[in-house]
N, C-alpha and C positions, 0 to 999 in steps of 0.2 A: 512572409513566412507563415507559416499552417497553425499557429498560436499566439499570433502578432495580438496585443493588448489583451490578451487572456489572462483573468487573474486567477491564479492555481494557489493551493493551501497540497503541500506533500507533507508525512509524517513520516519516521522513522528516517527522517532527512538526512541525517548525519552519518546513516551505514551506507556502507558500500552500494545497496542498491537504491538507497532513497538518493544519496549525491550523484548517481547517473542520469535519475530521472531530475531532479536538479536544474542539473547543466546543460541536461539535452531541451529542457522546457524555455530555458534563457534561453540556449541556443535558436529556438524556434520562435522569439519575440515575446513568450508569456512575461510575466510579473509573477514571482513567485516567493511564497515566506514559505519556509522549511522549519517544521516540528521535531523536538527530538525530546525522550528522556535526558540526553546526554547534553552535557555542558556543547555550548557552540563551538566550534572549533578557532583558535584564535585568526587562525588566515580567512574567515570567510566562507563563503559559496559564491563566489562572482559577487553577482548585484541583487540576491535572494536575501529577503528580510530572515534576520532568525529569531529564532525562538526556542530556545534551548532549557532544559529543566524541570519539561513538563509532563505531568505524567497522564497519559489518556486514559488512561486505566479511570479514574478518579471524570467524572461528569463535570461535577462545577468545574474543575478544569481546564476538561474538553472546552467545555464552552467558552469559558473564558479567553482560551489562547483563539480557538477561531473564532471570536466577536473582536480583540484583537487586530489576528493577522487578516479581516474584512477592512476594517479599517485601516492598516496600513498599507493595502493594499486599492482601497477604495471599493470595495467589493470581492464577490466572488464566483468565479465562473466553474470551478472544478476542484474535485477534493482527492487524492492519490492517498490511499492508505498504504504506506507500505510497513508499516512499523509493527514487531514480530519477531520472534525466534525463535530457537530449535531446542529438541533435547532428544535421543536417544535411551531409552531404556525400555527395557521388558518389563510387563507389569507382575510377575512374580517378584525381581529383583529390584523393581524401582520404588518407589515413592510416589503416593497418591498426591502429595502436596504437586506433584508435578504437572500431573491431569491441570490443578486449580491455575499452577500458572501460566501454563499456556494457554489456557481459558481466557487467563485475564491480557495477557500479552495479545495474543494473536486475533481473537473474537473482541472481547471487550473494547482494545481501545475502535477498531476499526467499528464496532455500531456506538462509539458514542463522540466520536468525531464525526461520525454522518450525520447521527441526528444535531450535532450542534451547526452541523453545515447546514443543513434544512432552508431554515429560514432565511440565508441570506442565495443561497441559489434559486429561492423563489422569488425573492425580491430583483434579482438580476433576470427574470423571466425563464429561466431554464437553464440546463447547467451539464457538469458528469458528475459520476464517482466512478473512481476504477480501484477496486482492493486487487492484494496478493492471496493466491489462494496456493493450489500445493498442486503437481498433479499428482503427488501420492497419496493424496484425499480419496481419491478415487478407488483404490486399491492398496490398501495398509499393509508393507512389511513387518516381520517381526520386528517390535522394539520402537514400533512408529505409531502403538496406538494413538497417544494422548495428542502426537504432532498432528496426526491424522485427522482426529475427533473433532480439533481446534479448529482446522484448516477446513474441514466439511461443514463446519460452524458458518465459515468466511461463506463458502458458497451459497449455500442454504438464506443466508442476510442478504449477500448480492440477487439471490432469486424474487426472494420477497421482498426488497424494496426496490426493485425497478418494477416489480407487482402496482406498488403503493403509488409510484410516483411521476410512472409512463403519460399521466394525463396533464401532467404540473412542466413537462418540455426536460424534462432531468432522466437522464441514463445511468444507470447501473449498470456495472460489468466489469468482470473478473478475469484475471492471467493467472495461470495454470500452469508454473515454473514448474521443470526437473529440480536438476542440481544446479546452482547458480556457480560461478565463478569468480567466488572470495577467498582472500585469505584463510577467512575460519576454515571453511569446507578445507580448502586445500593442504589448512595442518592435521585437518581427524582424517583426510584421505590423500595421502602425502604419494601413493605407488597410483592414484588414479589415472585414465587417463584426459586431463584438464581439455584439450581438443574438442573435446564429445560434450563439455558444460555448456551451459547458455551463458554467453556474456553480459554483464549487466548492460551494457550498451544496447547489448541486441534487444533483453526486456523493455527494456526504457523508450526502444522504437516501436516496441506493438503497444504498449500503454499509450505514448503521444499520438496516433493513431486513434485509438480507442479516445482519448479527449477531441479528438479534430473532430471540423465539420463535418470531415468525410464519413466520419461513423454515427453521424445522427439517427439511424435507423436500428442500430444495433443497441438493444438493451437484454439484462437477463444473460447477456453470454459467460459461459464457462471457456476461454477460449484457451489450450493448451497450447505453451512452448516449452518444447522437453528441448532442442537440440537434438542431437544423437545418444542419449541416453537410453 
């Protein structure tokens, strides 16, 4: 399998898109511990260590949970940042406090789970990192700034450290989601038409890609999957 004994660290494990990427990385032979704020869930993730309750936001942390889930895992070959969320408002009508947290959600934890991964993918000789980025980063609608801001954040980090760390055998590089294909989305856009979203499945195929060998040459990408959106 194309990630057979690959030891992968994913965050935001326990949402809808962190558990696709999950089960498609077992599926593919990796070893995999799954980060979450969120309590574990009681059934499991397959044969995926967890780690549940932590918050990235917060560095010692970071670090802690991935010195850790190296250890549990005997090393580490790749780091999936997926953990992040959304918010909707106009900034006449919203709340600056909201700018901060998606700062800290979506930027924050994803540079301070890489820098805690640092060390032990150079110790392993070379490595990925693959963040979620937005592709509405690119072009903000009304009511999207602070998602936007956050998300252009993710890129800008993926830019500059596969900058930093192209000579160390370590990849950086970024997925460029539309609208995903979640429950949430699908209760705040209930008349959508869900056809046209990207499946989490589908994400979770161009990310394991993006960890294979086969994309050793690829660093620094912004690589968009809108679906039909």
């Amino acid at each position: 399998m194309e990630l057979t004994g690959k030891r992968i660290v994913v965050t935001g494990a326990f949402g809808t898109l962190g558990a696709a990427v999950v089960q498609a990385a077992l599926a593919a032979g990796a070893r995999v511990a799954a980060v979450d704020r969120a309590a574990a869930p009681a059934g499991g993730l397959g044969a995926a260590q967890l780690f549940g309750g932590v918050d990235l936001g917060d560095a010692a942390a970071a670090q802690r949970t991935l010195d850790a889930a190296a250890a549990a895992l005997g090393g580490l070959d790749a780091l999936v940042n997926v953990a992040g969320t959304f918010r909707w408002e106009t900034l006449a009508d919203g709340n600056l406090a909201t700018w901060d947290l998606l700062y800290q959600v979506n930027l924050r934890t994803a540079a301070a789970a890489s820098k805690a991964a640092l060390a032990h993918l150079k110790q392993a000789g070379g490595g990925r990192i693959v963040n979620i980025g937005a592709a509405g980063a690119l072009k903000a609608g009304a009511g999207m700034g602070a998602y936007a801001a956050s998300k252009a954040g993710v890129a800008k980090l993926t830019e500059a450290l596969a900058e930093e760390l192209k000579d160390h055998g370590i990849t950086v590089n970024a997925v460029l989601p539309s609208i995903i294909d979640t429950p949430p989305n699908r209760a705040d856009m209930p008349n959508a038409d869900f056809s046209r979203w990207v499946q989490p499945g589908q994400l979770a195929d161009v990310i394991l890609f993006l960890l294979s060998d086969r994309a050793a040459a690829i660093t620094g990408a912004l690589l968009p999957v809108t679906g039909r959106v």
